[in-house]
C-alpha positions in Angstrom: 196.8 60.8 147.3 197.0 57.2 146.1 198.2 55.8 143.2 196.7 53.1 140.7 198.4 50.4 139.5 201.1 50.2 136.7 200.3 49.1 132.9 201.2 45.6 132.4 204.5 44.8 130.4 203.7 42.7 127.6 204.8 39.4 129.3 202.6 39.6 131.7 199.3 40.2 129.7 196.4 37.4 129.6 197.3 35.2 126.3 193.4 35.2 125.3 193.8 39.1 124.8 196.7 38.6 122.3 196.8 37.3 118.9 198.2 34.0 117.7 200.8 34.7 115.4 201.4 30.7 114.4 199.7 31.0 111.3 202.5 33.1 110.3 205.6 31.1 111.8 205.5 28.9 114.3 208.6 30.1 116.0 211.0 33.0 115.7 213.9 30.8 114.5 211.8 29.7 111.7 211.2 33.2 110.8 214.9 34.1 111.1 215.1 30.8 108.9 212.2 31.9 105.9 214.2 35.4 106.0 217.5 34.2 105.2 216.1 31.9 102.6 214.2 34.7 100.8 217.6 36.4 100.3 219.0 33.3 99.1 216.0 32.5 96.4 216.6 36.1 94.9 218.5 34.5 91.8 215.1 32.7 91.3 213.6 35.9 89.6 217.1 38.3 88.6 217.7 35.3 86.2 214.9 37.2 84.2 216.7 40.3 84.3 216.8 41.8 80.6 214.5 39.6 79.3 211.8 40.4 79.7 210.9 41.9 76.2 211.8 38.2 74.8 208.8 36.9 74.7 205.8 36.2 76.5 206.4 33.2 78.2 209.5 34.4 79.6 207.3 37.8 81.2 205.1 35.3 82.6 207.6 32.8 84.3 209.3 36.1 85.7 206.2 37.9 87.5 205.0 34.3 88.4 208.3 34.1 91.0 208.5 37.2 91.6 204.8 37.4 92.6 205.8 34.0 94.7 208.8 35.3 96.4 207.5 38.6 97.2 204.4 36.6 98.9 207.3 35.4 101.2 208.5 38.5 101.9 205.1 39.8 103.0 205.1 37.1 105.8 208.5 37.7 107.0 208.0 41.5 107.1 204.3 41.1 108.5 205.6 38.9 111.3 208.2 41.0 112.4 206.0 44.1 112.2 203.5 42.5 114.0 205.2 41.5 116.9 207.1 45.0 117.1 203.6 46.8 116.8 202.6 45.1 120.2 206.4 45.8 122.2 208.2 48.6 120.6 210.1 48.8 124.2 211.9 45.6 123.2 214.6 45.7 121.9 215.1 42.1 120.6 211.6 43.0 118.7 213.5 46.3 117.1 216.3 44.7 115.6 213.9 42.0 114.2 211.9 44.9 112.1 214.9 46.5 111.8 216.3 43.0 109.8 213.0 42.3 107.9 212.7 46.0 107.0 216.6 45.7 105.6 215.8 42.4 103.5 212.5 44.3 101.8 215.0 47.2 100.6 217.5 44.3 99.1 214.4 42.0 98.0 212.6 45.3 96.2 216.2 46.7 94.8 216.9 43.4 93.1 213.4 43.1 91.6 213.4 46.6 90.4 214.2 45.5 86.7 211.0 44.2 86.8 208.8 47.0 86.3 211.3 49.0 85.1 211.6 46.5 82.1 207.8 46.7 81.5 208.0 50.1 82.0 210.0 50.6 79.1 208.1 47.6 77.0 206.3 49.4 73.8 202.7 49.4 74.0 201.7 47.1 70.8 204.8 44.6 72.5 202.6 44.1 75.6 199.1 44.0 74.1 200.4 41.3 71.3 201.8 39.2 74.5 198.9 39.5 76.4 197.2 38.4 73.6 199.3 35.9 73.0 199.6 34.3 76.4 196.4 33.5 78.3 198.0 33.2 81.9 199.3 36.9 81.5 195.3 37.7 82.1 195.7 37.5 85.7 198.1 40.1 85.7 196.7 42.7 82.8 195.8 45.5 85.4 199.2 45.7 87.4 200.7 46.0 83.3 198.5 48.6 82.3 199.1 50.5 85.6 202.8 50.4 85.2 202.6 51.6 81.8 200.7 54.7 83.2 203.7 55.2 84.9 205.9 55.2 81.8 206.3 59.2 81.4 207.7 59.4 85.5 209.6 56.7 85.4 213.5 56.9 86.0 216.6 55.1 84.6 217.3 51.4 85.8 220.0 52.1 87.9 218.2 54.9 89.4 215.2 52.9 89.7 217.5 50.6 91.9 218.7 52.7 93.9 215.5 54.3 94.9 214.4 50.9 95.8 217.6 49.9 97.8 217.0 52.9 99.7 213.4 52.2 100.8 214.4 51.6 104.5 215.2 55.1 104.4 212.4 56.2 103.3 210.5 55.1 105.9 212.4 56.1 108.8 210.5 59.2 109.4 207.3 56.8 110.2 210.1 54.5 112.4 211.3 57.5 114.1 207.7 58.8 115.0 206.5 55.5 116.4 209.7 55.0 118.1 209.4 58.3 119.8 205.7 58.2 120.8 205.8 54.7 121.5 208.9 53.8 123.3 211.0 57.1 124.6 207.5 59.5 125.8 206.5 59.7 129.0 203.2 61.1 130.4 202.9 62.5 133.6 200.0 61.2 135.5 197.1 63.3 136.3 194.8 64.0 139.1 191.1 62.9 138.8 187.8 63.7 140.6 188.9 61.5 144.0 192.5 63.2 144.1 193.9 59.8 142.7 197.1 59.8 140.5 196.2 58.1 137.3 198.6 56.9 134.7 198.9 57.7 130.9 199.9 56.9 128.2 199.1 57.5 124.1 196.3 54.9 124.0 195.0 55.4 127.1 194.3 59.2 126.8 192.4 58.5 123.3 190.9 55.2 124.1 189.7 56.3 127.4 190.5 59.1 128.9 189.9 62.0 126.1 186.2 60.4 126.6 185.7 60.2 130.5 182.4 61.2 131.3 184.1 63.5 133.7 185.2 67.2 132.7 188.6 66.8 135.2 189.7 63.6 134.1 189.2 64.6 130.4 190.8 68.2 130.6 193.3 67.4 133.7 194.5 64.4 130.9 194.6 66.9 128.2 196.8 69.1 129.9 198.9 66.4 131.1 199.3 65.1 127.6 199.6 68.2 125.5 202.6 69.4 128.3 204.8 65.5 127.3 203.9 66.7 123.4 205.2 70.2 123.8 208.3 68.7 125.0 208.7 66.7 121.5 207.3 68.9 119.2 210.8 70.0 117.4 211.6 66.7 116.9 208.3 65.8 115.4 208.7 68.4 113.5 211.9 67.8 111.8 210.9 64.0 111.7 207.6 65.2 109.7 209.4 67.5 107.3 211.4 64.9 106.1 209.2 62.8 105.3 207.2 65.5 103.1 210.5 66.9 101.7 211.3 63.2 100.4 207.9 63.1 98.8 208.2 66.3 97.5 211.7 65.5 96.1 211.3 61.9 94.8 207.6 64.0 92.7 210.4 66.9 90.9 212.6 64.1 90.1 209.8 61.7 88.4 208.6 64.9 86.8 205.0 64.9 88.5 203.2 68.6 88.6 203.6 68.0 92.3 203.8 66.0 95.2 200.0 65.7 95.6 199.9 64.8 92.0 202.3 61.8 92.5 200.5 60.8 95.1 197.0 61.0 93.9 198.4 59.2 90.3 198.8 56.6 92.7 195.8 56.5 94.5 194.1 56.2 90.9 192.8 59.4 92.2 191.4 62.7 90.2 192.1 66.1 91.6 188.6 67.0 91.4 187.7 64.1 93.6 189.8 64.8 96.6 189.3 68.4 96.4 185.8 67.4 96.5 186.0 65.1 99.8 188.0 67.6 101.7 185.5 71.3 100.4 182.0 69.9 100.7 182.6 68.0 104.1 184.3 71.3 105.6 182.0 73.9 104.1 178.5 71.3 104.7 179.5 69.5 107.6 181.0 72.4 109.5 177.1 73.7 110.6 175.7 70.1 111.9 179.0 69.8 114.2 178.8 73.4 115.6 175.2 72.2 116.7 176.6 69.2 118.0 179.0 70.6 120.2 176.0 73.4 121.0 174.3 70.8 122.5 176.5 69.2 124.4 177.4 72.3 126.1 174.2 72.8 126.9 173.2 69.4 127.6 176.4 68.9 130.0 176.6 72.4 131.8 179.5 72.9 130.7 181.2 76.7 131.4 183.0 76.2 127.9 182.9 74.2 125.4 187.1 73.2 125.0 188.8 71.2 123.0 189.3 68.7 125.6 185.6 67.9 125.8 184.8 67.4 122.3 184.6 63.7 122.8 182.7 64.1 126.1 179.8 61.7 126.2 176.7 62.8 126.3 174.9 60.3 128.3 177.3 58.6 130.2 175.1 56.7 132.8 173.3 55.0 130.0 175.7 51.9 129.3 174.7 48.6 127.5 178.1 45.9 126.9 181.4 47.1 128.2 183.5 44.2 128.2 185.1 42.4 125.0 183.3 39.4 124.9 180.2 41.0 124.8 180.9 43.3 122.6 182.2 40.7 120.0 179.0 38.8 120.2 177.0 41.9 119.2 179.6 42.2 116.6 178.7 38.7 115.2 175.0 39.4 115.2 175.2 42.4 113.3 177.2 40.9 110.8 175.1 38.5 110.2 173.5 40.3 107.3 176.5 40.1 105.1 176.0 35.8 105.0 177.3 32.8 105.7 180.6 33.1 104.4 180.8 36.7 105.6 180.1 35.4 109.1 182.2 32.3 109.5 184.7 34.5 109.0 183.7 36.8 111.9 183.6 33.6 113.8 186.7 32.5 113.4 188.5 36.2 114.0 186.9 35.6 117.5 188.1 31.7 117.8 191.3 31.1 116.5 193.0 34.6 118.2 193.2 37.5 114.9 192.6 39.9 117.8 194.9 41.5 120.2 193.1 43.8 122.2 195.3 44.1 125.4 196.7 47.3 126.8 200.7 46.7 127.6 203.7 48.9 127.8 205.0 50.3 124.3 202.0 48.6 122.3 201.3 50.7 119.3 198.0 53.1 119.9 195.0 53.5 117.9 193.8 50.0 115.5 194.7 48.6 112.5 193.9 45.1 110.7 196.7 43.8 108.6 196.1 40.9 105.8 199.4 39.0 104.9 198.6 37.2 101.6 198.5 33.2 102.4 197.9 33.8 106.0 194.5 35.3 107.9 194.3 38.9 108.9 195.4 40.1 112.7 193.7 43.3 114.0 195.5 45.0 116.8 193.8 47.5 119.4 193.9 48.1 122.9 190.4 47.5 124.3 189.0 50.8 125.6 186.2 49.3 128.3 183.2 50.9 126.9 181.0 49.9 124.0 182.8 52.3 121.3 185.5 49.3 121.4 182.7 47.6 119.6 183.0 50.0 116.9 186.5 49.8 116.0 186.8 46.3 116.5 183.9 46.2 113.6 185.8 48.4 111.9 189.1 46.6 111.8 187.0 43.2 110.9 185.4 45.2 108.0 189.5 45.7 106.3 189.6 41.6 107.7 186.4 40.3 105.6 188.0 42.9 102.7 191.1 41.1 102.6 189.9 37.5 103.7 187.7 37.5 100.5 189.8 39.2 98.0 193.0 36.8 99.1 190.4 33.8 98.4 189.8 35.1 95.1 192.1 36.7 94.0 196.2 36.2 93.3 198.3 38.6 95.6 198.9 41.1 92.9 195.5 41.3 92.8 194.4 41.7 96.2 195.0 45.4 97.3 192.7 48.1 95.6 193.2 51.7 95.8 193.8 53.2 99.3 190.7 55.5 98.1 188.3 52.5 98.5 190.4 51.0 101.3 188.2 52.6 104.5 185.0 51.7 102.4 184.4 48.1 103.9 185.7 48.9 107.2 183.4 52.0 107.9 180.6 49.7 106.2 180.4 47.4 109.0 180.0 50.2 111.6 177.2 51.6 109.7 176.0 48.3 109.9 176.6 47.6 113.7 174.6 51.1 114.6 171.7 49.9 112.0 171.4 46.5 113.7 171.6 48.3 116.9 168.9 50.8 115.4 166.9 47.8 114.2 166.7 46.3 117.5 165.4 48.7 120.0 162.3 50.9 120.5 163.9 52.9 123.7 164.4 56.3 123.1 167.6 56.4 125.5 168.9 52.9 123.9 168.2 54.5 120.4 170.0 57.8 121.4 173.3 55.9 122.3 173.3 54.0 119.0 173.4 57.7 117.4 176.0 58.8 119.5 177.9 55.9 118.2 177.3 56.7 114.9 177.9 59.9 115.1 181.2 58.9 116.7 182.1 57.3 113.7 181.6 60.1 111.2 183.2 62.3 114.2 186.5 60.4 113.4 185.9 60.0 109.8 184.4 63.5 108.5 186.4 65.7 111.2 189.1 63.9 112.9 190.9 62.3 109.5 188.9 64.9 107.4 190.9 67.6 109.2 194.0 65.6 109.2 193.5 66.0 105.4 192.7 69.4 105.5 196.4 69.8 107.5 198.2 67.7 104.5 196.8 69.8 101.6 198.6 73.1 103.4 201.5 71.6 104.2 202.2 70.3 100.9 201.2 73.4 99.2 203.9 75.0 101.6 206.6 72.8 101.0 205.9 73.1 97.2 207.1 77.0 97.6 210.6 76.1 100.1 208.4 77.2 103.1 210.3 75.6 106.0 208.3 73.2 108.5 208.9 73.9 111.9 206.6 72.6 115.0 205.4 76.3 115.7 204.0 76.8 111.8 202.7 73.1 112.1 200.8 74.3 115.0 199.8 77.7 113.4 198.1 75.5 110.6 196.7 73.1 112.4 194.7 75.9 114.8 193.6 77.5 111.9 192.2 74.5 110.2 190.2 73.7 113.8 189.0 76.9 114.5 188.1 78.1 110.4 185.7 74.2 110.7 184.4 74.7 114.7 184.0 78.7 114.7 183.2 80.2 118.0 181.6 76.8 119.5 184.7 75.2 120.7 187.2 77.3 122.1 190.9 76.1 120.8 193.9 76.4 122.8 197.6 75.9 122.1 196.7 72.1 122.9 194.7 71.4 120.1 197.7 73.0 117.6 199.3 69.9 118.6 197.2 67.3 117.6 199.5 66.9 114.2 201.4 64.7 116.9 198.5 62.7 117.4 198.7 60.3 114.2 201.4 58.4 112.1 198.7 58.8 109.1 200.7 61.6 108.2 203.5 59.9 107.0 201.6 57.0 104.5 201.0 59.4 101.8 197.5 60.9 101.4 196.3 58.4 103.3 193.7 60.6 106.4 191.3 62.4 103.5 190.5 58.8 101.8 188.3 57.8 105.5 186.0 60.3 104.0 186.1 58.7 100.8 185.3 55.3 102.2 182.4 56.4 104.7 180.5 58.3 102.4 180.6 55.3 100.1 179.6 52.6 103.1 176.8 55.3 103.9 175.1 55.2 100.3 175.8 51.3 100.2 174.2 50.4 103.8 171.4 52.6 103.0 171.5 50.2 99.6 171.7 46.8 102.2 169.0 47.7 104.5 166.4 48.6 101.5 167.1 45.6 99.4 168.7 42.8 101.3 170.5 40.2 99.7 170.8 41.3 96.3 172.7 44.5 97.7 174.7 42.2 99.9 175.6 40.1 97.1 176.4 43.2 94.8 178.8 44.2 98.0 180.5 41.0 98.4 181.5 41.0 94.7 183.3 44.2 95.0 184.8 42.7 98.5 186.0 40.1 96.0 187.6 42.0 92.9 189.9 43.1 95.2 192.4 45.3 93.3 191.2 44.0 89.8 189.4 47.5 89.4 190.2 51.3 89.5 188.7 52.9 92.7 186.1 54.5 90.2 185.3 51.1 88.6 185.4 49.7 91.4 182.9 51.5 93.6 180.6 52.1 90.3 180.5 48.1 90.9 178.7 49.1 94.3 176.0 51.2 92.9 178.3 55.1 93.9 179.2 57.2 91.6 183.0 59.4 93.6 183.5 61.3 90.3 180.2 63.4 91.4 180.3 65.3 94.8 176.4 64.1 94.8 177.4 61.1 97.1 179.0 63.4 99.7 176.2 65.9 99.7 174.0 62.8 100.5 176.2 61.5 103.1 177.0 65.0 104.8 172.7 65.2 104.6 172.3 62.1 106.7 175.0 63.1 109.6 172.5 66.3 110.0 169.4 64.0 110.2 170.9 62.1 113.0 172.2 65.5 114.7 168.8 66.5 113.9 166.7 63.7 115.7 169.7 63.5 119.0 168.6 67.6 119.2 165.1 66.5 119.2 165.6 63.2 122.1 166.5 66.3 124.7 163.3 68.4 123.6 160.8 65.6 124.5 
């Protein structure tokens, strides 16, 4: 039995597979520098603290530097989250989080007076300012959403407190990363060759969970699920607090529920989640049994598990596997969107916004963050086949997002509602598998490019859909006092798998663990809105490829607004109506036409 080699330690990766965090700070002592400053320059916005029902002029000088010193703050934090997110096994990069987390709960604490002040402001007060004082304009939607909030907010002091305490508050999501990241470790496994192969969190889903190979994918399953099992209490308890907090801080604002806080701030109806997570489940649920059906069938496989679901179905057919290539199909997909759209893309590839190494406690899975003032940095560990291409168009989709709406907008204005959030990212898969489409007349070529697709809406419609699903019982549950331990996390999570797969994937103990598989849990409501955004990049890249530019341009423009809309405005902009579950009929119909026409490439 041999054994492969070891996964680099972050020193030793290649520097062209790592991101270039210089446009941030050039060096950690100037960070440490710009942190202890941003402390310093607190008195620069308390100074406005009571007077903010004075007059207009006052309101505006106060959320002018608080905007300004908050913009600091976001680099300082985003720098040391940034470096942590690629080490979490260093220590020097722990107590750096550790310190910029600590400044945001003293920074937000002291600026709590803020919104609590125009909180409190009445109605006719604001409105005559406003009118009063053109360079309020910019900032007319942040007021009018904080006056929403008028009937849950608290006391001052109490508002202060919450805010000094927000470190707290995310230590559940610190804890979880911390574990996964830094203290578990994986047995190796045995594949085909009787070779003892290494894993780790982002190997298993970025590689491994998808081997063409039934051994590698269920031997690595078992190996996985056995290091989970061993944390599961602990995940558990970690979990629970964070959904006790939420539930908490919702009874002491006075919301209906926890749910209800958070949608309220998601700018999110009832009806409209409810309406993401029932017709995906109850419509989808057919076209995947037939999906996993077939590739049963199509593999030979004895039983369908759990551990196959991401098998591939034709895994000799391969087109670009390395990075490079993939980026340049990337850039020639994206092509569509324009010039400005593109140079963009160009220089994500150019000046380093990617780090797409693998290394010793780097955080799994992808994300793209956007610090206001500075370019965005996408993080993923590249997976070596051409499904990397995917995510990496993905994570570039939040980058254009954010790119554009920081060049037009002020950084209050930026961030929309997490509900429109995985919109523009999912909108440049759909593109990538179009221009992929587009291009090729080969049944086998044009067979792959649906499997790709489909593997979006796999991780979209089921993976985070189901996630969802998992969030709207376990809320309901802590509503009543129901205790959440690891074995009733399982419990609901099994049910939630086998009431959407039926009998055409068998589910074992293994899959009840896959609540362990995501941090999404603990950012709110955050895994049903995926849904949200793919069923509108589906209806608006059906809108691009029939009309060209003039849909581009209409898609840009809401790229743009940034967070100068309410999700429904917003997406109305686009040419989608979310209040209707029409658009998520329409998107569930097309994921059954492309199951439909794969069923039909193994009949000819």
């Amino acid at each position: 039995m041999t054994k492969s080699n070891e996964r680099l330690k972050r020193q030793d990766v290649d520097q062209e597979q790592t991101w270039d965090l210089t446009a941030l700070f050039e060096t950690r002592e100037d960070w440490e520098r710009e942190l202890k400053a941003v402390k310093e320059d607190l008195p620069k916005v308390t100074q406005y603290k009571g007077s903010l029902g004075n007059s207009a002029a006052e309101l505006l000088e106060c959320l002018e530097a608080r905007e300004k010193l908050l913009e600091r703050l976001n680099l300082v934090s985003m720098y040391a989250d940034l470096r942590q997110s690629v080490d979490h096994s260093d220590s020097e990069r722990q107590k750096d989080a550790a310190f910029a987390s600590d400044a945001q709960s003293i920074v937000n604490a002291e600026l709590a007076f803020a919104e609590t002040e125009i909180i409190k402001l009445p109605k006719g007060k604001l409105e005559s300012f406003l009118n009063e004082e053109p360079g309020l304009d910019p900032f007319k939607k942040y007021l009018s959403d904080l006056q929403d909030r008028k009937q849950y907010a608290l006391s001052e002091e109490t508002e202060g407190t919450l805010a000094a305490l927000g470190s707290l508050f995310s230590s559940p999501y610190n804890i979880y990363n911390r574990g996964k990241l830094s203290d578990m470790q994986f047995d190796p496994f045995i594949d085909d060759e009787e070779n003892e192969i290494p894993l780790s969190f982002a190997l298993y889903a970025g590689k491994y969970a998808s081997s063409p190979s039934s051994t590698v994918r269920r031997n690595s399953y078992e190996s996985f699920n056995k290091t989970l099992n061993r944390y599961k209490h602990t995940f558990a308890a970690t979990y629970a607090t964070q959904v006790n907090q939420e539930v908490t801080m919702a009874r002491l604002r006075n919301y209906e529920s926890a749910t209800a806080m958070l949608l309220h701030d998601q700018q999110v109806t009832q009806e409209m989640y409810d309406n993401q997570l029932d017709v995906i489940q109850k419509e989808l649920a057919p076209h995947m049994r037939r999906y996993a059906n077939l590739k049963k069938r199509v593999l030979g496989l004895d039983k369908m598990k759990n551990a196959d679901l991401k098998a591939p179905l034709d895994p000799d057919y391969k087109i670009e596997t390395s990075y490079e290539e993939a980026a340049e199909t990337v850039k020639e997909a994206l092509e569509i969107m324009g010039p400005e759209y593109s140079e963009m893309i160009k220089m994500a590839f150019s000046e380093r916004w990617v780090d797409y190494a693998d290394n010793v406690g780097k955080s799994t899975g992808a994300f793209c963050s956007s610090p206001y003032g500075a370019h965005p940095y996408v993080l993923m560990t590249w997976p070596d086949t051409m499904r990397g291409a995917f995510t990496l168009a993905h994570e570039l989709g939040h980058a254009g997002h954010f790119y554009l709406a920081g060049k037009n907008q002020r950084m209050t204005n930026t961030r929309p509602s997490r509900y429109f959030i995985e919109a523009p990212s999912t909108m440049n898969e759909m593109l990538l598998g179009n221009h992929l489409l587009k291009n090729t007349n080969d049944t086998r070529k044009r067979r792959w490019v649906i499997l790709q697709l489909l593997g979006t809406y796999y991780h979209n419609f089921v993976t985070h859909l189901l996630e969802g699903e998992l969030q709207r019982r376990v809320y309901n549950l802590a509503e009543k006092g129901e205790p959440l331990t690891a074995d009733l996390l399982s419990k609901l999570k099994l049910e939630v798998l086998k009431n959407f797969w039926g009998n055409s994937v068998e589910m074992d103990e293994g899959a009840g663990l896959t609540w362990m598989h995501q941090p999404h849990y603990y950012m709110g409501l955050y895994p049903y809105t995926y849904s949200a955004g793919l069923t509108i990049s589906t209806l608006v890249s059906r809108q691009i490829l029939e009309e060209g530019k003039p849909a581009v341009e209409k898609w840009l423009e809401v790229l743009k607004a940034g967070g100068t809309m309410k999700p429904l405005d917003l997406i109305k902009k686009a040419g989608v109506d979310m209040s209707r579950p029409e658009p998520i009929h329409e998107a569930v119909e097309y994921v059954g036409k492309l199951i439909t026409e794969l069923e039909e490439s193994y009949e000819q």
